[in-house]
N, CA, C and O atoms as a Tinker XYZ file with bonds, in Angstrom:
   456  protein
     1  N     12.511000  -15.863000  -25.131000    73     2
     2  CA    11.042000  -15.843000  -25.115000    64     1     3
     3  C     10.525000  -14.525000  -24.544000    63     2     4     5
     4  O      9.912000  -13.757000  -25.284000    81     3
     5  N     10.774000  -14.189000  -23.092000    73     3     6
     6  CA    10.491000  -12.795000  -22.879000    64     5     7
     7  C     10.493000  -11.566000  -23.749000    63     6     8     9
     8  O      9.589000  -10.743000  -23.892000    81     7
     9  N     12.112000  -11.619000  -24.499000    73     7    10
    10  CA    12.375000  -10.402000  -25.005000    64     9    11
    11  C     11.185000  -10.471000  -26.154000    63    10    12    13
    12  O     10.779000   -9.417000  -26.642000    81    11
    13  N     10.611000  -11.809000  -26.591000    73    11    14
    14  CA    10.223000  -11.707000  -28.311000    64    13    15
    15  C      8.724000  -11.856000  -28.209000    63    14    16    17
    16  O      7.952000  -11.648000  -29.146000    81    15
    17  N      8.309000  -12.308000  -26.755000    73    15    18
    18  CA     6.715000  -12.523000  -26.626000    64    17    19
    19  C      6.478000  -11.042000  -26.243000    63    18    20    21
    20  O      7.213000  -10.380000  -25.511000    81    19
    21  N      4.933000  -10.470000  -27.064000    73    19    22
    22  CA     4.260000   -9.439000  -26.921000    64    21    23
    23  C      3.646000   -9.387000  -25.496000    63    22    24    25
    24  O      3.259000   -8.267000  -25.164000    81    23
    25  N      3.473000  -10.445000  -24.537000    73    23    26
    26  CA     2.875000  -10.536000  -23.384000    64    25    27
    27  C      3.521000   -9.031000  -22.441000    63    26    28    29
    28  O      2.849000   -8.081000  -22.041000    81    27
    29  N      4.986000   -9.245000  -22.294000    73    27    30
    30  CA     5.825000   -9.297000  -21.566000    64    29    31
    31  C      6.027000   -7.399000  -21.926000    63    30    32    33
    32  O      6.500000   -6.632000  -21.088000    81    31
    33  N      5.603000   -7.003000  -23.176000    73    31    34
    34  CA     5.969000   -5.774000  -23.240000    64    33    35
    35  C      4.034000   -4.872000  -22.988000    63    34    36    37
    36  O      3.758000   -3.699000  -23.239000    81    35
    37  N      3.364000   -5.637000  -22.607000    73    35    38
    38  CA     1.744000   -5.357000  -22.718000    64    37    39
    39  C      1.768000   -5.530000  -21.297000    63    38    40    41
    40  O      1.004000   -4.707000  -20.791000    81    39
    41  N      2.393000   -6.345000  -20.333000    73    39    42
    42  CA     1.896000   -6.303000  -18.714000    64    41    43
    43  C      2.631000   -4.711000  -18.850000    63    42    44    45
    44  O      1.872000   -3.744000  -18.904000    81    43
    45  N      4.812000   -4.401000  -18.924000    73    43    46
    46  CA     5.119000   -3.383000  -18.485000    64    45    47
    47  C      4.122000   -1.790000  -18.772000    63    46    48    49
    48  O      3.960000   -0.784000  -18.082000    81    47
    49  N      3.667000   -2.171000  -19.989000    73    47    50
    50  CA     2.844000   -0.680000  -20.319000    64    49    51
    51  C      1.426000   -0.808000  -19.475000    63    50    52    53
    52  O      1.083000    0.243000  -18.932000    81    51
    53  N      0.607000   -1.876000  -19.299000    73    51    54
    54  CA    -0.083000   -2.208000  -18.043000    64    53    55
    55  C      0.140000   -1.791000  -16.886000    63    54    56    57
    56  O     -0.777000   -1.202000  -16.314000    81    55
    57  N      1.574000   -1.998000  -16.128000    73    55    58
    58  CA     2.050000   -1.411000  -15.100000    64    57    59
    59  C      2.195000   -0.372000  -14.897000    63    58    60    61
    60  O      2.223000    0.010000  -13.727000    81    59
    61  N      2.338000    0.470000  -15.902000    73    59    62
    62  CA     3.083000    2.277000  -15.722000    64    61    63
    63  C      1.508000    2.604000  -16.350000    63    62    64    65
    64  O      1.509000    3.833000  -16.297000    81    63
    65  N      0.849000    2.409000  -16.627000    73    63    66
    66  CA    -0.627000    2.827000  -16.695000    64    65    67
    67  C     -0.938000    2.529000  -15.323000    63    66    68    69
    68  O     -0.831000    3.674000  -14.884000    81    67
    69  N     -1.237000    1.847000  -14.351000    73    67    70
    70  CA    -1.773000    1.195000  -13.388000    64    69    71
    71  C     -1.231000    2.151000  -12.243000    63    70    72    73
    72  O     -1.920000    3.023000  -11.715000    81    71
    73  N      0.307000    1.830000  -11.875000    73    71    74
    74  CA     0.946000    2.129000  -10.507000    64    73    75
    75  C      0.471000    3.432000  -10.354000    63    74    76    77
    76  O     -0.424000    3.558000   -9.517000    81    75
    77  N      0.914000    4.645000  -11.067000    73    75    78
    78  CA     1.087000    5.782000  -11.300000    64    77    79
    79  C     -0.692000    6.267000  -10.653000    63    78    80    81
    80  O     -0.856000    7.438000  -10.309000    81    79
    81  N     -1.697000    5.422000  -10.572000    73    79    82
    82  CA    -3.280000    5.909000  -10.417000    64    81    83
    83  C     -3.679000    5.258000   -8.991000    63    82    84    85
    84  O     -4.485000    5.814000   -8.245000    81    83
    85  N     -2.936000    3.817000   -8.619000    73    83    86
    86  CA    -2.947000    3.617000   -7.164000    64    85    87
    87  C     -2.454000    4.355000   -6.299000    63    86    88    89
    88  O     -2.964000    4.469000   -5.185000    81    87
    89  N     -1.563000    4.872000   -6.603000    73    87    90
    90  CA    -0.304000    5.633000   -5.685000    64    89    91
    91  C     -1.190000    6.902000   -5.438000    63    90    92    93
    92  O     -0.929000    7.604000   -4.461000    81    91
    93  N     -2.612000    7.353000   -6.587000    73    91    94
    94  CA    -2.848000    8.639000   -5.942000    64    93    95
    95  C     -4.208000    8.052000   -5.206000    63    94    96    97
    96  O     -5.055000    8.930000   -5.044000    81    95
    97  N     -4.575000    6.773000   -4.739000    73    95    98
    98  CA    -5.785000    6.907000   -3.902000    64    97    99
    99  C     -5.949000    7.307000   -2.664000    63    98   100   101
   100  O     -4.935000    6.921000   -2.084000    81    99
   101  N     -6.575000    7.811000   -1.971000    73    99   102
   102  CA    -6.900000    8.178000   -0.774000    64   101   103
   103  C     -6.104000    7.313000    0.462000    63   102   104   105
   104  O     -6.252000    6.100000    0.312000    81   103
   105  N     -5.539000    7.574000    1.288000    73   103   106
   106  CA    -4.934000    7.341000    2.080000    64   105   107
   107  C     -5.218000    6.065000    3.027000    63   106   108   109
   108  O     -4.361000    5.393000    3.601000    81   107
   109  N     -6.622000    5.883000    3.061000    73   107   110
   110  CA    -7.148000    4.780000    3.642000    64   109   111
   111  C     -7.761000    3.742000    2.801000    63   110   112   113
   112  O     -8.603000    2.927000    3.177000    81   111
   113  N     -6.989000    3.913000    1.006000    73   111   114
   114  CA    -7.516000    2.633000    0.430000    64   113   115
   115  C     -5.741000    2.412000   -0.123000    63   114   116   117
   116  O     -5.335000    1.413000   -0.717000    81   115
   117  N     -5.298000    3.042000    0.077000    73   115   118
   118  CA    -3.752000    2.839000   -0.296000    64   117   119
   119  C     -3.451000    1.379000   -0.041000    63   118   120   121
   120  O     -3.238000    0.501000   -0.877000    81   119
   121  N     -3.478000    1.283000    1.400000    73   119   122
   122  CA    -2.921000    0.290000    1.940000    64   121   123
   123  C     -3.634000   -1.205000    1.956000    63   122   124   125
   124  O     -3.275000   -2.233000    2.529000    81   123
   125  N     -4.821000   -0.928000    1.081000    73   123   126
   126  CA    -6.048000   -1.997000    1.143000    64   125   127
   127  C     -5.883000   -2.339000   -0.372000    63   126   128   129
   128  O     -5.020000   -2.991000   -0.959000    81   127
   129  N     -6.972000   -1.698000   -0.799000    73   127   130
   130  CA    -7.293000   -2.198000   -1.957000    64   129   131
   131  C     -6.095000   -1.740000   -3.299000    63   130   132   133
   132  O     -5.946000   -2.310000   -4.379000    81   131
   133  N     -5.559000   -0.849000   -2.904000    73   131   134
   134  CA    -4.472000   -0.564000   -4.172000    64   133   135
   135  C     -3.307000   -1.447000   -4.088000    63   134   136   137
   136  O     -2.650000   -1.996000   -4.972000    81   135
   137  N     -3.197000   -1.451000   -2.645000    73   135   138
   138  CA    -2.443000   -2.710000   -2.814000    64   137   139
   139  C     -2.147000   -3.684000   -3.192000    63   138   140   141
   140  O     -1.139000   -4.140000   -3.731000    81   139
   141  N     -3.745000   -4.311000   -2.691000    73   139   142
   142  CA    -3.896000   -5.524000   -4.121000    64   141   143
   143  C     -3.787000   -5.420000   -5.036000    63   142   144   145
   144  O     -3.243000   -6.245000   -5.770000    81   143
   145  N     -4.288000   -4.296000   -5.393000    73   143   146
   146  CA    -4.396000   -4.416000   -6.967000    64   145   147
   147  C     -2.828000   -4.438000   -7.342000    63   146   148   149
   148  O     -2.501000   -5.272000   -8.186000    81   147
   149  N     -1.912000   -3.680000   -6.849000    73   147   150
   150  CA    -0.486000   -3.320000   -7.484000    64   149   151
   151  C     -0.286000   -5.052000   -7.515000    63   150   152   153
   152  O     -0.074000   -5.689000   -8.547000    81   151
   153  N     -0.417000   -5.700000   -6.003000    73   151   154
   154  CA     0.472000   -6.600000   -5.599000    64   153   155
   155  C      0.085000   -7.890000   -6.908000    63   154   156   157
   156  O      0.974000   -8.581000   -7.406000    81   155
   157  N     -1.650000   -8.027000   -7.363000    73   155   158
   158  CA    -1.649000   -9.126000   -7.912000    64   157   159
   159  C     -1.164000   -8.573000   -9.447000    63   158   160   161
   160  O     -0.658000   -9.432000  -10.170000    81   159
   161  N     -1.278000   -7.280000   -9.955000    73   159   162
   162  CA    -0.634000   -7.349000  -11.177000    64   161   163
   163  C      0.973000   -7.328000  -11.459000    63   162   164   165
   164  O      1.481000   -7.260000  -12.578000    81   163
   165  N      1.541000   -7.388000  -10.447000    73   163   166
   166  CA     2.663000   -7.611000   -9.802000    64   165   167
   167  C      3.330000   -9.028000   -9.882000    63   166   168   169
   168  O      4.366000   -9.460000  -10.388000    81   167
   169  N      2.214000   -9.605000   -9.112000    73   167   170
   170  CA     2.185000  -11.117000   -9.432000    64   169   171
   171  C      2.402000  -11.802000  -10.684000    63   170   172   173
   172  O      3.353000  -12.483000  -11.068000    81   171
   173  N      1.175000  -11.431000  -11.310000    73   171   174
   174  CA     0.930000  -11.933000  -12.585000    64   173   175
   175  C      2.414000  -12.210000  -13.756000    63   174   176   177
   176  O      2.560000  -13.119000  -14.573000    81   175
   177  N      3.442000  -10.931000  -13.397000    73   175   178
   178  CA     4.355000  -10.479000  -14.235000    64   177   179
   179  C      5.006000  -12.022000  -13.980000    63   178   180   181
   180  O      5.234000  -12.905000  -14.807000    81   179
   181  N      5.262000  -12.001000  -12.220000    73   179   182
   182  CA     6.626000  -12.730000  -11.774000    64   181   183
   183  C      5.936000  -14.657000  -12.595000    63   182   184   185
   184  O      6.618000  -15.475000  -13.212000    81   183
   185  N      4.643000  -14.729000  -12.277000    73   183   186
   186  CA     3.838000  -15.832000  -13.051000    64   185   187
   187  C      4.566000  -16.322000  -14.920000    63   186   188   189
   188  O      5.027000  -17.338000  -15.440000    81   187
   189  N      4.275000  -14.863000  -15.360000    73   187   190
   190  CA     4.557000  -15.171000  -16.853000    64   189   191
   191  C      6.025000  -15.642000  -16.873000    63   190   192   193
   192  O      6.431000  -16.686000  -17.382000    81   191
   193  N      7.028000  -14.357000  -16.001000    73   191   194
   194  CA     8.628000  -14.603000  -15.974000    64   193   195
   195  C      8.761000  -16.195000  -15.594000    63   194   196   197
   196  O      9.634000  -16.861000  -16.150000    81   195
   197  N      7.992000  -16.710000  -14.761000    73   195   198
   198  CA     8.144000  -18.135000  -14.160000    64   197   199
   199  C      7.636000  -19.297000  -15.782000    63   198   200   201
   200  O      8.235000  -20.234000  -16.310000    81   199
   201  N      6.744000  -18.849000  -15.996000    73   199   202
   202  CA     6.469000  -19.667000  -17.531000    64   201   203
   203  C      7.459000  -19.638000  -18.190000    63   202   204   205
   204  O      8.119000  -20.664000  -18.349000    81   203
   205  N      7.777000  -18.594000  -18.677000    73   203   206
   206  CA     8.839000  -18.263000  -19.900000    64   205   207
   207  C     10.127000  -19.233000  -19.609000    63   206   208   209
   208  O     10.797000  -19.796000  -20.475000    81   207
   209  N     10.338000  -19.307000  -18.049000    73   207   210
   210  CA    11.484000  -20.096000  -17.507000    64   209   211
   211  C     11.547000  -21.439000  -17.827000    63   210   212   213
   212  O     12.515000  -21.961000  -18.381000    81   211
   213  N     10.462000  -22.053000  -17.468000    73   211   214
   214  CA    10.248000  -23.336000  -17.394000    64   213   215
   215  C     10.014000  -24.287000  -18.290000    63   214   216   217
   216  O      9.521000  -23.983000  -19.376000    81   215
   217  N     10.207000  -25.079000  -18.101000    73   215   218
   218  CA    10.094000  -26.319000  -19.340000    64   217   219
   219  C      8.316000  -26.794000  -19.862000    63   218   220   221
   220  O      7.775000  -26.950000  -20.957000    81   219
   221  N      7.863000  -26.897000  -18.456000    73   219   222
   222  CA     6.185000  -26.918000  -18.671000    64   221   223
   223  C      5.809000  -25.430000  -17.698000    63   222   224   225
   224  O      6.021000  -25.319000  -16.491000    81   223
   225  N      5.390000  -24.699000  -18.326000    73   223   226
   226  CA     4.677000  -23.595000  -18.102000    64   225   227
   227  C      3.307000  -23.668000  -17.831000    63   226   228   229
   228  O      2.728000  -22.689000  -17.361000    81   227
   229  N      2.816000  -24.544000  -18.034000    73   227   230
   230  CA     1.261000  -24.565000  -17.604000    64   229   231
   231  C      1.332000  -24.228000  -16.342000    63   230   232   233
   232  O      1.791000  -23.102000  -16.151000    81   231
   233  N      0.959000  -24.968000  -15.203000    73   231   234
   234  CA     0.913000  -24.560000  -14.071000    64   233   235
   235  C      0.765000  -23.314000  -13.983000    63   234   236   237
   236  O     -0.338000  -22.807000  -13.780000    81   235
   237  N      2.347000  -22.331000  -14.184000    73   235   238
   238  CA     2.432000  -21.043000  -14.210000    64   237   239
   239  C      1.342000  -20.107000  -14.678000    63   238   240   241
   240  O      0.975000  -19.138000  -14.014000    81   239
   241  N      0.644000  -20.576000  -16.320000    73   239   242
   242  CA    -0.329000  -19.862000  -16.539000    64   241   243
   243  C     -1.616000  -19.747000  -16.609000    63   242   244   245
   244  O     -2.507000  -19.127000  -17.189000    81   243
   245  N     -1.290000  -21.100000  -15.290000    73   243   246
   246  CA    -2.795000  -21.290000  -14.687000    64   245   247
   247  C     -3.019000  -20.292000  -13.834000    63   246   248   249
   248  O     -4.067000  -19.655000  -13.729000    81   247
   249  N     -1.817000  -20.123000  -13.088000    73   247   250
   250  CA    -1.763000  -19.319000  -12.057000    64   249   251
   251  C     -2.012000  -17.842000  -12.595000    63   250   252   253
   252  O     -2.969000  -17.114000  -12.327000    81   251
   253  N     -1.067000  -17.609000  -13.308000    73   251   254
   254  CA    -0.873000  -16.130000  -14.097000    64   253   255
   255  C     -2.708000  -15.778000  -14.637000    63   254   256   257
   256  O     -3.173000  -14.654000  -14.829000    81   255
   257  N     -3.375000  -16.969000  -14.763000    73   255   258
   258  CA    -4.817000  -16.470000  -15.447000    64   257   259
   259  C     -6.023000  -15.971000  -14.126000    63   258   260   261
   260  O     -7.031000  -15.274000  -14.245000    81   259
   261  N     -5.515000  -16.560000  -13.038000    73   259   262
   262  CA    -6.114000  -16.625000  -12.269000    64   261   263
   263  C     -6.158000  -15.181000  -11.492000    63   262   264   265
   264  O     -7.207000  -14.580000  -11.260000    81   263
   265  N     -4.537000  -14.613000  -11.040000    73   263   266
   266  CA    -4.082000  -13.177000  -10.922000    64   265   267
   267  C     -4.971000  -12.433000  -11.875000    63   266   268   269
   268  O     -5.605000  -11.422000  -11.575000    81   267
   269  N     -4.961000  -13.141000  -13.294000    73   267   270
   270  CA    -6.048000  -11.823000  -14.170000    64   269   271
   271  C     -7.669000  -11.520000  -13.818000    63   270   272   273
   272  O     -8.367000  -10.518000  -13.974000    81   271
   273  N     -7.951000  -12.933000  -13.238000    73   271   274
   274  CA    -9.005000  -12.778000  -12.723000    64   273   275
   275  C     -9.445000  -12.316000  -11.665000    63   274   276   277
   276  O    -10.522000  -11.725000  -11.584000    81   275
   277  N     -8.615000  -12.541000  -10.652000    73   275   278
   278  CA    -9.037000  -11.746000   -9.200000    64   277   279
   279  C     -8.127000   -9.843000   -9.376000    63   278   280   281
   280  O     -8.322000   -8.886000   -8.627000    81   279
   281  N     -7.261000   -9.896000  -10.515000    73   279   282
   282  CA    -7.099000   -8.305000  -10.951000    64   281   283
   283  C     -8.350000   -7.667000  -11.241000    63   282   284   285
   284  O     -8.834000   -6.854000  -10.453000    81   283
   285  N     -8.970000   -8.018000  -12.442000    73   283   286
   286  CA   -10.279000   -7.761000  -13.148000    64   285   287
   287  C    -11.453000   -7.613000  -11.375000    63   286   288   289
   288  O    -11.922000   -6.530000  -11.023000    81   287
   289  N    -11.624000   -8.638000  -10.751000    73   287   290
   290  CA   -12.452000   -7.797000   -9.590000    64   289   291
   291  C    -11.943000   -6.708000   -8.767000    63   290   292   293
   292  O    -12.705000   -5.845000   -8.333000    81   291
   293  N    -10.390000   -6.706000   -8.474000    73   291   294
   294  CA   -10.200000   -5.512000   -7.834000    64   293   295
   295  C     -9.999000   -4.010000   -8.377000    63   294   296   297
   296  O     -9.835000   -2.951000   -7.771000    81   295
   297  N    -10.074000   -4.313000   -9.741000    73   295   298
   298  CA   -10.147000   -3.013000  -10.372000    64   297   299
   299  C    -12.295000   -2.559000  -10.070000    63   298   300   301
   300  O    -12.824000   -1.522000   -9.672000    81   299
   301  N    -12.947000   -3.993000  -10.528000    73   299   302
   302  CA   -14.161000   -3.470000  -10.428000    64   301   303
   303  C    -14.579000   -2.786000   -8.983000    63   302   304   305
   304  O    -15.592000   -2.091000   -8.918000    81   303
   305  N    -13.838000   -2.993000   -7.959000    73   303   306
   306  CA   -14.084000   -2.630000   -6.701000    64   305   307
   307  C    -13.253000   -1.178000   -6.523000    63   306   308   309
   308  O    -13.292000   -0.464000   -5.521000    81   307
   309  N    -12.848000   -1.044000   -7.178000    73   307   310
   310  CA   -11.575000    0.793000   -7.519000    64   309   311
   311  C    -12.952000    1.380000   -8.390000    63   310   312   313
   312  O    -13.385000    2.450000   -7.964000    81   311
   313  N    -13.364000    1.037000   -9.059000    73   311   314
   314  CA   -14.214000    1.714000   -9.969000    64   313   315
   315  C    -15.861000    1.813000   -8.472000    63   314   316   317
   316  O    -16.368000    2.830000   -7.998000    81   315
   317  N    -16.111000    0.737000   -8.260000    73   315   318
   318  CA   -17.858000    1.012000   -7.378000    64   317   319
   319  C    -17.220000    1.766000   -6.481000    63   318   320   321
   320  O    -17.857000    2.737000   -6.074000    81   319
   321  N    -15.805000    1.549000   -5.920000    73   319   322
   322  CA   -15.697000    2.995000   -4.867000    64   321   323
   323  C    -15.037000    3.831000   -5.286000    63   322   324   325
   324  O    -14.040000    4.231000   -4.685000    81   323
   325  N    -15.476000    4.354000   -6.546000    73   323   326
   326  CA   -14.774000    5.482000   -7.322000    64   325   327
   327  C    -14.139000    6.476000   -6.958000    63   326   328   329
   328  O    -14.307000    7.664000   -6.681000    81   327
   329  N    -12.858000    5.215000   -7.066000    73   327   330
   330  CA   -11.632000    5.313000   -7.100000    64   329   331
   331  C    -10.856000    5.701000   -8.577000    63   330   332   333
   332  O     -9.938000    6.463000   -8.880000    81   331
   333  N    -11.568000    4.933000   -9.184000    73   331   334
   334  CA   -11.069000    5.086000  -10.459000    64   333   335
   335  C    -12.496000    5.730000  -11.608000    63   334   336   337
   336  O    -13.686000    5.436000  -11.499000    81   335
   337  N    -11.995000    6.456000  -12.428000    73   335   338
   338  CA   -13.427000    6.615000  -13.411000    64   337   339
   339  C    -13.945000    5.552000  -14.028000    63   338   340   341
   340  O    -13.833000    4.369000  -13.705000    81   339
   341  N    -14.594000    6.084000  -15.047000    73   339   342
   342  CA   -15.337000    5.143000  -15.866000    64   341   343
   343  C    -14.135000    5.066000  -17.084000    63   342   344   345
   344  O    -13.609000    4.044000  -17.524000    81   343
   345  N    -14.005000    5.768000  -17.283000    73   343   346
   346  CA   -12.905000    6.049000  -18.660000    64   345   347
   347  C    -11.533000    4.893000  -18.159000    63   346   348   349
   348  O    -11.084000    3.987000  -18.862000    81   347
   349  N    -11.164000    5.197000  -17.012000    73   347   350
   350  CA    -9.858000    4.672000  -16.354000    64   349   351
   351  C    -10.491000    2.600000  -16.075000    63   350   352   353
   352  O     -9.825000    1.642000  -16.467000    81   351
   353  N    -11.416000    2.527000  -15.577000    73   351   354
   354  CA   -12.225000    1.459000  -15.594000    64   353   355
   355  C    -12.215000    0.645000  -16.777000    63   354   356   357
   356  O    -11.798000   -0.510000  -16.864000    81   355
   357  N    -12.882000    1.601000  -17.984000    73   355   358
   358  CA   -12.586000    0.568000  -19.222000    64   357   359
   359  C    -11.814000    0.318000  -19.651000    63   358   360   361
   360  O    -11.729000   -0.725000  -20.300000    81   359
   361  N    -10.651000    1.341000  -19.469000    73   359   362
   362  CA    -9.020000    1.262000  -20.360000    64   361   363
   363  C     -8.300000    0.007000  -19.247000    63   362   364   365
   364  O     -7.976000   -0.948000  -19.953000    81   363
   365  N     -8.126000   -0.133000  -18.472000    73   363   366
   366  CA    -8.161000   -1.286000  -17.350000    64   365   367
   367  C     -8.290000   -2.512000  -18.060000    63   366   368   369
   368  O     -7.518000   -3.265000  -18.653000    81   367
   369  N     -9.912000   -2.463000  -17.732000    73   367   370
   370  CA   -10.959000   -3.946000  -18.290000    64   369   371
   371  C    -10.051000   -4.193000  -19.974000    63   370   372   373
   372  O     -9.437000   -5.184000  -20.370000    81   371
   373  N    -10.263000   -3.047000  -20.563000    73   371   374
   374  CA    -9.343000   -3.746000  -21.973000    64   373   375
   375  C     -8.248000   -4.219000  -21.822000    63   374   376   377
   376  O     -8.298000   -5.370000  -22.253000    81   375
   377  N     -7.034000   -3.936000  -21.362000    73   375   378
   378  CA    -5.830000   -4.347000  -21.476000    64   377   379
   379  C     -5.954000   -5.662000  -20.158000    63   378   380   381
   380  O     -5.055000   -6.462000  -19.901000    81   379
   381  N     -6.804000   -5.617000  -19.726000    73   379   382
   382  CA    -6.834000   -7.340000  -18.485000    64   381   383
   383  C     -7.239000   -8.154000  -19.547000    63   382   384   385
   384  O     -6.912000   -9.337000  -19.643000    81   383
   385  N     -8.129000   -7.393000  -20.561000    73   383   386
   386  CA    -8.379000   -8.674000  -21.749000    64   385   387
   387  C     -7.938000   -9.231000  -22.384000    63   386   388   389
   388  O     -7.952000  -10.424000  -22.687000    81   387
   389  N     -7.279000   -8.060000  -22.796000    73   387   390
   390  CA    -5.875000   -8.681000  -23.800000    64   389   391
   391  C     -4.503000   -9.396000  -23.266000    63   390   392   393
   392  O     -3.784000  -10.086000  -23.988000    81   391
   393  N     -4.286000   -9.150000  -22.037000    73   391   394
   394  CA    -3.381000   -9.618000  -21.491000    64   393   395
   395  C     -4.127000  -11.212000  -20.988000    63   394   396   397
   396  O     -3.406000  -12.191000  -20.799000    81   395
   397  N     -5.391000  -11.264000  -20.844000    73   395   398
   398  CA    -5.898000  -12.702000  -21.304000    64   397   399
   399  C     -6.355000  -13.995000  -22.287000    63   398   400   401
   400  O     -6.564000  -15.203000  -22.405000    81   399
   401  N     -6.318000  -12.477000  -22.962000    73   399   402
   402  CA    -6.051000  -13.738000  -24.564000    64   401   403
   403  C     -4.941000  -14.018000  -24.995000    63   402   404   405
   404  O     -4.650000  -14.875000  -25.829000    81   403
   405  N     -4.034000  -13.045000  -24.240000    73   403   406
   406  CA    -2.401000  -13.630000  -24.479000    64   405   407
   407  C     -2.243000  -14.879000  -23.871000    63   406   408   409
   408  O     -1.991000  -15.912000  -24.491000    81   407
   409  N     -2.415000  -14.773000  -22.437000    73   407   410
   410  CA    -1.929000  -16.174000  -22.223000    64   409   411
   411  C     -2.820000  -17.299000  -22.318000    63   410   412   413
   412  O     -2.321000  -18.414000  -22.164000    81   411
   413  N     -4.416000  -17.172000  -22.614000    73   411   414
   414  CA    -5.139000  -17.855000  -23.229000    64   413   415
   415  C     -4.557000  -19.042000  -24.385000    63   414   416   417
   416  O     -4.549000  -20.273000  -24.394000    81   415
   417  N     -4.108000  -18.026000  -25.294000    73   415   418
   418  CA    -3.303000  -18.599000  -26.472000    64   417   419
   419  C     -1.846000  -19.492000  -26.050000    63   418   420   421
   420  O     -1.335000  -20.531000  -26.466000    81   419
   421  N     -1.578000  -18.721000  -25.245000    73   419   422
   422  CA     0.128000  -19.052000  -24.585000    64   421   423
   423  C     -0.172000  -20.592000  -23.882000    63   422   424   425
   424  O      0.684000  -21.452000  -24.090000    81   423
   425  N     -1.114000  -20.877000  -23.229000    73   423   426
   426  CA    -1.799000  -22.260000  -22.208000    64   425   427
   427  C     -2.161000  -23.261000  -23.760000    63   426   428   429
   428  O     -1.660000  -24.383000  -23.831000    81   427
   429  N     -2.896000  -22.828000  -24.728000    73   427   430
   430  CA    -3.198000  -23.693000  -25.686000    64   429   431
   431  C     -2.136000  -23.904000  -26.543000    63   430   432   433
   432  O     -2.076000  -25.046000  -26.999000    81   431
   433  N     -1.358000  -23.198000  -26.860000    73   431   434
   434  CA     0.253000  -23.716000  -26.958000    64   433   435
   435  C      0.931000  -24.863000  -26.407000    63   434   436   437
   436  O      1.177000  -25.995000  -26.826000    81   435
   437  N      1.167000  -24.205000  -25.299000    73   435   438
   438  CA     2.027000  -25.005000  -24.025000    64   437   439
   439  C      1.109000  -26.153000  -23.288000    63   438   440   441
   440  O      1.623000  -26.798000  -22.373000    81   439
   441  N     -0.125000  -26.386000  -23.648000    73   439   442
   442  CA    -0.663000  -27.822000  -23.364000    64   441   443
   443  C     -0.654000  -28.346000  -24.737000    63   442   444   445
   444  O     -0.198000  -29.480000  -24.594000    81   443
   445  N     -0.944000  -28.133000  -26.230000    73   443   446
   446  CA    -1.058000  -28.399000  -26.673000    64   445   447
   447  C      0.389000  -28.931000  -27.704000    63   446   448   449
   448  O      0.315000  -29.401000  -28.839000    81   447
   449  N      1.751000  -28.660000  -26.832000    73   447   450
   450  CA     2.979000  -28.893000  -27.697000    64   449   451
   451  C      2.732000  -29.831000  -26.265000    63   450   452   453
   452  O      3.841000  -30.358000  -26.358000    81   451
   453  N      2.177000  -30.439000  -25.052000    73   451   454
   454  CA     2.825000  -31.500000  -24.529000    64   453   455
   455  C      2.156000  -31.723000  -23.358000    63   454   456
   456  O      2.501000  -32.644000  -22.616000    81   455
């Protein structure tokens, strides 16, 4: 399932877009807010890996939707303390989207086979 679901190759290019722009914030949001941000899209991954595992995955991508959601505010809070641009902001906001209609679809699946 990992190797063949598109999710799983859309968080890693998510990630190496992402890490690479926390790592250069200012020294006194490093440890705050980039953090979060790394730590819950971080999360999110170990969430999907935990679905893919399991027999009922829901739970998991309840959880995993939820990481997208409190991601999506801590990016908006990188952007009002521009941290991040506007350009870097939307390219963000898109791929949190899509990585939510993935598992959007993935939850109506996996409730809907049981």
């Amino acid at each position: 399932m990992m190797q063949q679901s598109p999710i799983f190759e859309r968080v890693e290019k998510f990630l190496d877009w992402l890490l690479p722009i926390t790592s250069q914030f200012p020294k006194h949001h490093r440890f705050g807010l980039a953090r979060r941000t790394e730590d819950r899209a971080l999360d999110f991954y170990e969430q999907i890996v935990r679905a893919a595992k399991a027999d009922k995955p829901g739970r998991y991508l309840y959880e995993a939707d939820v990481q997208l959601t409190q991601l999506g505010f801590y990016l908006r809070r990188c952007y009002h303390l521009q941290l991040i641009t506007a350009r870097q902001y939307e390219e963000g906001s898109r791929r949190i989207a899509e990585l939510g209609r993935l598992v959007g679809g993935w939850i109506k699946k996996a409730v809907g086979a049981g």
